[in-house]
C-alpha positions as CSV (number, residue, x, y, z in Angstrom):
1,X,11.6,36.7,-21.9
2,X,11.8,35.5,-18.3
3,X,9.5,38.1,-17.1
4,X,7.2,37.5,-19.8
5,X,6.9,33.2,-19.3
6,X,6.8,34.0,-15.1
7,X,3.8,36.0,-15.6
8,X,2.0,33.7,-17.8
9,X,2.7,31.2,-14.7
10,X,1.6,33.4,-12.0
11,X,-1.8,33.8,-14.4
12,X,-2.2,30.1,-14.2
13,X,-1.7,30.3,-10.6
14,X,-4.1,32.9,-10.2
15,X,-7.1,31.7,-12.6
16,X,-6.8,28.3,-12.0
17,X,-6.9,29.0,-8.2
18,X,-9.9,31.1,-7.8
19,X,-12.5,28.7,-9.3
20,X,-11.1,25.6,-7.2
21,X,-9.9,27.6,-4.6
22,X,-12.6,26.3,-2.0
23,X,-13.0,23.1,-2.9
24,X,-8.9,22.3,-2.3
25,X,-9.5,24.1,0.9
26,X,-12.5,21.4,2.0
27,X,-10.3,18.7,0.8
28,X,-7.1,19.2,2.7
29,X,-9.0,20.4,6.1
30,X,-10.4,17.2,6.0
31,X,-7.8,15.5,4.9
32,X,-6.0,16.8,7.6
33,X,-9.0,15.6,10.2
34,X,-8.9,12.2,9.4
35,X,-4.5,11.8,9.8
36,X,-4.9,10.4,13.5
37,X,-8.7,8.9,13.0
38,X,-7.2,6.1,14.1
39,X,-5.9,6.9,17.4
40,X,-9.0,9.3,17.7
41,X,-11.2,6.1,17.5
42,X,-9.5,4.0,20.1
43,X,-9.4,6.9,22.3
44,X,-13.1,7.5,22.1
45,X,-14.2,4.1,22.3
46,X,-11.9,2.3,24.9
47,X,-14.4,0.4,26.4
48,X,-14.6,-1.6,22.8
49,X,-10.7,-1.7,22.2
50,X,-9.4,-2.4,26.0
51,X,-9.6,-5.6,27.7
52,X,-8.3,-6.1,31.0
53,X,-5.6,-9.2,30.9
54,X,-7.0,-12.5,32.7
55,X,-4.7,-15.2,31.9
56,X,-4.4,-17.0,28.4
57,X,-6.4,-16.1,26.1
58,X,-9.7,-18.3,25.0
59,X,-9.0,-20.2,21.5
60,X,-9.5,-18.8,18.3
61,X,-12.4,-21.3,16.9
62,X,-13.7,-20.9,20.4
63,X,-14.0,-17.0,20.1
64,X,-15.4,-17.6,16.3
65,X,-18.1,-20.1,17.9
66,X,-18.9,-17.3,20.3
67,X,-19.6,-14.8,17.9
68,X,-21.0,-16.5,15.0
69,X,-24.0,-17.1,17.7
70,X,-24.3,-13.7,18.2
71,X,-24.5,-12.9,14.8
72,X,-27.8,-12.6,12.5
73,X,-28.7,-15.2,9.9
74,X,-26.7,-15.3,6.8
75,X,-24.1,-13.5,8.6
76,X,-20.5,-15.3,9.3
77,X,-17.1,-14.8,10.7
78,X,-14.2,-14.1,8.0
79,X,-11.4,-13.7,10.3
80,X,-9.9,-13.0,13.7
81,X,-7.0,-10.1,14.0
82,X,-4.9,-10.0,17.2
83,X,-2.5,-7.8,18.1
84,X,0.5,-8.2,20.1
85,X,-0.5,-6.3,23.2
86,X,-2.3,-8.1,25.8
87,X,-4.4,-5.4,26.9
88,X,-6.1,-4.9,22.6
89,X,-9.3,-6.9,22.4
90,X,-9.6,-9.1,19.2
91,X,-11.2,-7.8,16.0
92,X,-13.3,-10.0,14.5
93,X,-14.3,-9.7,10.6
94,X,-17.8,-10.3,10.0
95,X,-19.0,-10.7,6.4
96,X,-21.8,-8.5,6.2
97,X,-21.9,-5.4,5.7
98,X,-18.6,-5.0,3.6
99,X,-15.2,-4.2,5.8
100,X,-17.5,-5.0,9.4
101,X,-16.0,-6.1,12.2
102,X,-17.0,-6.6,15.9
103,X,-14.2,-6.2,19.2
104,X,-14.1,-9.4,21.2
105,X,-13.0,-9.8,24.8
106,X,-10.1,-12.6,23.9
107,X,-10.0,-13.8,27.9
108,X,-14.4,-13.7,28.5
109,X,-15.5,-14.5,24.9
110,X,-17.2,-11.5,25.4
111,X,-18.8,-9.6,22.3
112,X,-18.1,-5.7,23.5
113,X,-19.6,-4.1,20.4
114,X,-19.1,-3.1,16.4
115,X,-16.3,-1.8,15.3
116,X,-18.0,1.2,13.4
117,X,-15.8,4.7,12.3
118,X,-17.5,7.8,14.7
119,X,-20.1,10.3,12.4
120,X,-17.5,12.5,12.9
121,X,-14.7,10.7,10.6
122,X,-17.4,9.0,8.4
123,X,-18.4,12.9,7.4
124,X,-15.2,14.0,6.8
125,X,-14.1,11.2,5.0
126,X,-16.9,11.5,2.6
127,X,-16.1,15.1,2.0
128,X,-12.8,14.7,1.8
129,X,-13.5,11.9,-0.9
130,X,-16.8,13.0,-2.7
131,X,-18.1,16.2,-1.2
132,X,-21.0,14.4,0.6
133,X,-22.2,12.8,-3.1
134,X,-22.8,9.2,-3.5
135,X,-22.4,6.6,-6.2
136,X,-25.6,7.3,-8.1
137,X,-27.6,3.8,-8.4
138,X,-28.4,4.0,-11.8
139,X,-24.9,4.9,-13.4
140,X,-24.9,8.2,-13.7
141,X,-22.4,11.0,-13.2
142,X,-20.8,10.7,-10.0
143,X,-20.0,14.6,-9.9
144,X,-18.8,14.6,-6.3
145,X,-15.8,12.3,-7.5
146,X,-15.0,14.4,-10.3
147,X,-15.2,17.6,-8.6
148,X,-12.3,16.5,-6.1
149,X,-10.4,14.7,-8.7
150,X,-10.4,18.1,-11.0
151,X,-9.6,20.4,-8.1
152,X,-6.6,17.9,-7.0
153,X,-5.3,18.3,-10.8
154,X,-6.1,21.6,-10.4
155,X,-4.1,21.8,-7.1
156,X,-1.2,20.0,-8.8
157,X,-0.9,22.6,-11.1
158,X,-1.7,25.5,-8.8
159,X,1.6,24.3,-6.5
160,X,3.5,23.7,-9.7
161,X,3.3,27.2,-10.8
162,X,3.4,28.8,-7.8
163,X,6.7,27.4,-7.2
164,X,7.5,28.9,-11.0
165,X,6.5,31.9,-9.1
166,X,8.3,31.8,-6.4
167,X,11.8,30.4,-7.6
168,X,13.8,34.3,-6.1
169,X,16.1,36.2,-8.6
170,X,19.0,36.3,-6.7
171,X,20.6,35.2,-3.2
172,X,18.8,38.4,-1.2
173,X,15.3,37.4,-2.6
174,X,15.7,33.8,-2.1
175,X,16.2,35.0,2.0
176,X,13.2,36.9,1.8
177,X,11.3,34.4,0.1
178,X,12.3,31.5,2.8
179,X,10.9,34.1,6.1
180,X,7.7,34.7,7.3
181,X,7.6,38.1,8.9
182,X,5.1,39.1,11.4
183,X,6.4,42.5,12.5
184,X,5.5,44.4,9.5
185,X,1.7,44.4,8.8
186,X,-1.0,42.1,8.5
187,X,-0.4,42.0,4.7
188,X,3.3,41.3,4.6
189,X,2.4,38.5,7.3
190,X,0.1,37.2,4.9
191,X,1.6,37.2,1.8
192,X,4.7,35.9,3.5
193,X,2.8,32.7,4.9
194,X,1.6,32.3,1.4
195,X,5.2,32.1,-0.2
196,X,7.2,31.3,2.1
197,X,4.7,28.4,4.1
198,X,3.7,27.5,0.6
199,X,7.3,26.5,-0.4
200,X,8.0,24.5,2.5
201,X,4.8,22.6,2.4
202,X,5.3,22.2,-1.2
203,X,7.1,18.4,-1.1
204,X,4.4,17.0,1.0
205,X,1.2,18.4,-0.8
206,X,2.3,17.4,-4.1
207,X,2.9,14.1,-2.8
208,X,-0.5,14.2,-1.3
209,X,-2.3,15.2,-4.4
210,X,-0.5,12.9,-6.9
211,X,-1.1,9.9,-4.8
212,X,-4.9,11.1,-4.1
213,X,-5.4,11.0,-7.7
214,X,-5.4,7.4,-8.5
215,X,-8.8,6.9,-6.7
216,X,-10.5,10.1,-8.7
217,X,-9.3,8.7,-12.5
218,X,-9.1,5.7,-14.4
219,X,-6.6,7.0,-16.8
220,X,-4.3,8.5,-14.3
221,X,-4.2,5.4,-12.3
222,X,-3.4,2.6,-15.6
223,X,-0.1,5.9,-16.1
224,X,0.5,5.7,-12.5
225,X,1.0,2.1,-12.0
226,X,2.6,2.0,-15.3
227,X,5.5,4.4,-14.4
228,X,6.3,2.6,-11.7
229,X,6.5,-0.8,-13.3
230,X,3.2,-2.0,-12.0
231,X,-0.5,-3.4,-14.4
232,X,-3.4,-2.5,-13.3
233,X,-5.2,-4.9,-16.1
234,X,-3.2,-7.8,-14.3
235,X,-4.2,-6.5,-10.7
236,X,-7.8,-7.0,-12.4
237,X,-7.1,-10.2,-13.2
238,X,-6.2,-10.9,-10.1
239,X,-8.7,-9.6,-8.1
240,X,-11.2,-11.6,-10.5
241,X,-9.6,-14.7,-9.8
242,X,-9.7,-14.3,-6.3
243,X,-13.5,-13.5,-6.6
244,X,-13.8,-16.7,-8.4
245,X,-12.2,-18.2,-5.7
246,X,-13.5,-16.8,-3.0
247,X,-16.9,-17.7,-4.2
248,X,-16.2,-21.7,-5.0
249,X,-15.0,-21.1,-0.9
250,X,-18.3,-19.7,0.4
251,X,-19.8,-22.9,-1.8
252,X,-17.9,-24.9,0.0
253,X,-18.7,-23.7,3.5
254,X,-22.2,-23.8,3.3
255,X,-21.7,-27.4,3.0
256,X,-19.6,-27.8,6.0
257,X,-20.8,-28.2,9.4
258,X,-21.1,-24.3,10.8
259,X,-17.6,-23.8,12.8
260,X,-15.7,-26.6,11.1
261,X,-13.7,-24.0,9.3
262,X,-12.8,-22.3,13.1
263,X,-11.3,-25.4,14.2
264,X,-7.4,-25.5,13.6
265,X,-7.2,-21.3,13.7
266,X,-5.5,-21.6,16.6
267,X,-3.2,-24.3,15.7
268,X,-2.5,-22.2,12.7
269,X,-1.9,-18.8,14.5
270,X,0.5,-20.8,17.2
271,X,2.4,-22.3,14.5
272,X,3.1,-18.7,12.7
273,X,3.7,-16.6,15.7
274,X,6.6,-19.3,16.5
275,X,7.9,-18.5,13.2
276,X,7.4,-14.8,13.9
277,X,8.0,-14.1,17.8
278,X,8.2,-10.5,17.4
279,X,4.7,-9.6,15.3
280,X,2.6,-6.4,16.0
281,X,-0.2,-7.8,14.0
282,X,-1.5,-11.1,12.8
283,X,-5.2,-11.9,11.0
284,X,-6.1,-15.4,10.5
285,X,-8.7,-16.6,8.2
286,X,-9.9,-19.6,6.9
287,X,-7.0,-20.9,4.9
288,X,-4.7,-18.6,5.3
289,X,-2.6,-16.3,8.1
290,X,-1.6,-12.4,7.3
291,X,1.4,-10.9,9.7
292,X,1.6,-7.3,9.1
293,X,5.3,-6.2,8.3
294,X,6.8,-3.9,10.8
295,X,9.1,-0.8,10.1
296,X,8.9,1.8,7.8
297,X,7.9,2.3,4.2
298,X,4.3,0.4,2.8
299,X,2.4,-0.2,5.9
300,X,0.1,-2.4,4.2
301,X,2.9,-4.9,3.6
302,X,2.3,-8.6,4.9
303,X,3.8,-11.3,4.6
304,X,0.9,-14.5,4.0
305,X,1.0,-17.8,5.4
306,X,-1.6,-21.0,3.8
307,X,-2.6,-23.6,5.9
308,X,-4.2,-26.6,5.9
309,X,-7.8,-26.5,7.2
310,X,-8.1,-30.4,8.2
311,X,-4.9,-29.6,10.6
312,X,-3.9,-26.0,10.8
313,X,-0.1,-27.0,9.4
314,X,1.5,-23.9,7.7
315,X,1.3,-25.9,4.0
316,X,3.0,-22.2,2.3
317,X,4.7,-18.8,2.6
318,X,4.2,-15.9,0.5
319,X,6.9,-13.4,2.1
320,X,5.8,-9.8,0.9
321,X,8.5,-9.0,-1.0
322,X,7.2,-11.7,-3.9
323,X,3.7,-9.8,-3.5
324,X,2.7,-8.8,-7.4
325,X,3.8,-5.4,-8.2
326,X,0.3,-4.0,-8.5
327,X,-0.4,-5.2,-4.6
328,X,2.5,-3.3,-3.2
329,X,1.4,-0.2,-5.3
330,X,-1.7,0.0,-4.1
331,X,0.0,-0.2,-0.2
332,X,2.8,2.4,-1.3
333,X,0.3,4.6,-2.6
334,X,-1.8,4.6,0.6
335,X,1.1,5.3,3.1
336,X,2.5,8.1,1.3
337,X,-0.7,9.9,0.1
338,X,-1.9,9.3,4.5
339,X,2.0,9.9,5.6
340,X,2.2,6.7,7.5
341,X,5.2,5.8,5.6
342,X,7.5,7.5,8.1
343,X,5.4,6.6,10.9
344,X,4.7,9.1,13.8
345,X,6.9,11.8,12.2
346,X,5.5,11.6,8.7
347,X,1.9,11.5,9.8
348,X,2.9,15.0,11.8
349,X,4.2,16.2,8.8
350,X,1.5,15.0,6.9
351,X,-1.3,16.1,9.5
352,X,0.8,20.4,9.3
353,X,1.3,20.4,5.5
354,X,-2.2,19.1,4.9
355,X,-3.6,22.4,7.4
356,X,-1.5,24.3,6.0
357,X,-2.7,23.8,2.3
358,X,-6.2,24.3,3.7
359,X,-5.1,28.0,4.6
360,X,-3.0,28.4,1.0
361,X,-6.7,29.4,-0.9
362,X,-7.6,31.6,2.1
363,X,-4.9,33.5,2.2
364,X,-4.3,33.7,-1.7
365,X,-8.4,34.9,-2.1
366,X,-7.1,37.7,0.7
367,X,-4.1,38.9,-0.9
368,X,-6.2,39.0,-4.5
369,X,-8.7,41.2,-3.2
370,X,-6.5,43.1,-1.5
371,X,-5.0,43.8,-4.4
372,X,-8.2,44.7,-6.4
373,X,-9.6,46.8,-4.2
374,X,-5.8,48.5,-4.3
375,X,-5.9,49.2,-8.0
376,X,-9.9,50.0,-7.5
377,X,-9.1,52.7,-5.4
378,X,-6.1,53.8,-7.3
379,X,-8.0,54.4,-10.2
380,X,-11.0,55.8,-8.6
């Protein structure tokens, strides 16, 4: 009975890997590629990220003033991010086009350029997301979405029954199974990076793909947030509200003077990094003043401050641990399914296991065919 049920598993495995087999591969190479974007990025484009230290730094609304000039017509400053190293240039959100952002020398008021991701990561993060395909304009089928999302249910299942697979018999097989050997033919060396590199990646790729799924499916993402105690209708609540809000705001700028809302930023960022001396990252906007959390875990968790615009006084604080459920989901979700959760460890981790699964269709297609051509000639 137990042969029986571990074949019908290692059929699954088979069948349901050879018709997605390709597509997981694209999707965890560039999954892979885009781990240490980031550090990529600032690498490539220093002279937009690196200021040179001259004294104090020029004042927030000053820096605002500065660079809403330099900005086209209908186009404003959101928010300022600064970071606690002296030597980081500012960021400054801009509100067109959506998530834009220019780097501002914090010491000259100089603008230094957009902050803009390299053609490099844009491509493979649009492979890794939709296979190239866009959002068509009229509604339709976005197929490039549901091509990844199938093959990362696919790939769900495909690890789950290759680990059905691969559970050993007995003590000696288990030692077998847990050593890659490279002394004994190309095919053994194969097959053994296949089992044995598949079970130790296992953990990580199944985390990966579950995580990854929330942004390909609806349905899976109302179960998701649900078994972990989260709404997803009340996080679209939410995120109405603060549309609402956000749009009796812009009303309300275009009837101030332009830079009134700049004027107390700094008072307001002063005022919070007193009450946090030890910050890595704070954004202020108008109204309100984000400090990124620091350690481990969600690294999208901030604590928020509210201010009053007429003074820059810290009027509220909204610590992250009071954050709605559905907010520190969304952050959770994000660390684990990049590895960034465990910082640089994880995201090497995460960076290896995510190569690795690249290889896990390649060398499974090899070690079919090699077995078909096998039997061919066996029965030939």
């Amino acid at each position: 009975m137990k042969t029986y049920f571990r074949n019908i598993f290692k059929q699954l495995h088979l069948w349901l890997s050879v018709p997605f087999g390709l597509t997981i591969t694209i999707i965890c190479f560039t999954g892979a590629m885009l781990v240490f974007e980031k550090e990529i990025t600032e690498l490539c484009t220093k002279e937009l990220t690196i200021v040179e230290p001259k004294g104090t730094p020029l004042p927030l609304d000053t820096l605002a003033r500065k660079v809403a000039v330099a900005l086209p017509d209908g186009v404003k400053v959101t928010g300022i991010t600064i970071s606690s190293a002296p030597g980081e240039a500012y960021k400054v959100g801009i509100s067109k086009p959506r998530r834009a952002a220019v780097y501002v020398d914090q010491y000259t008021g100089e603008v230094k350029g957009r902050s803009e991701r390299l053609p490099f990561f844009n491509v493979m993060f649009r492979m890794h997301r939709w296979l190239m395909d866009s959002q068509p304009k009229d509604g339709g089928i976005f197929w490039g979405k549901i091509i990844v999302g199938a093959s990362t249910l696919a790939f769900v299942a495909i690890l789950l029954t290759g680990f059905v697979v691969w559970l050993p018999r007995n003590r000696k097989s288990l030692k077998n199974r847990l050593k890659i050997v490279a002394s004994k033919g190309s095919r053994r060396f194969w097959y053994d990076l296949h089992v044995a590199g598949g079970f130790y990646a296992l953990l990580l790729l199944l985390a990966m793909s579950l995580t990854g799924l929330t942004w390909s499916f609806q349905w899976y993402r109302n179960g998701f947030y649900k078994l972990f105690g989260a709404e997803v209708v009340l996080q679209s609540r939410l995120a109405g509200n603060d549309v609402s809000a956000s749009k009796g705001h812009v009303k309300e700028k275009e009837k101030e003077r332009v830079g009134d809302s700049y004027e107390f930023w700094q008072e307001a960022y002063d005022a919070t990094v007193a009450l946090n001396p030890d910050f890595k990252q704070i954004t202020v906007s108008d109204g309100s003043v984000v400090v990124s959390v620091n350690g481990f875990g969600n690294q999208r968790a901030s604590d928020k401050y509210t201010f009053d615009k007429r003074s820059g006084k810290i009027t509220a604080f909204h610590p992250y641990s009071e954050s709605a459920s559905a907010t520190k989901m969304r952050g959770w979700i994000y660390s684990v399914h990049v590895g960034s959760w465990g910082g640089l460890l994880t995201r090497i981790l995460a960076f290896f296991a995510a190569l690795f699964g690249a290889t896990l269709p390649l060398t499974g297609y090899y070690l079919w065919i090699k077995r078909l051509l096998i039997k061919g000639n066996r029965t030939g």
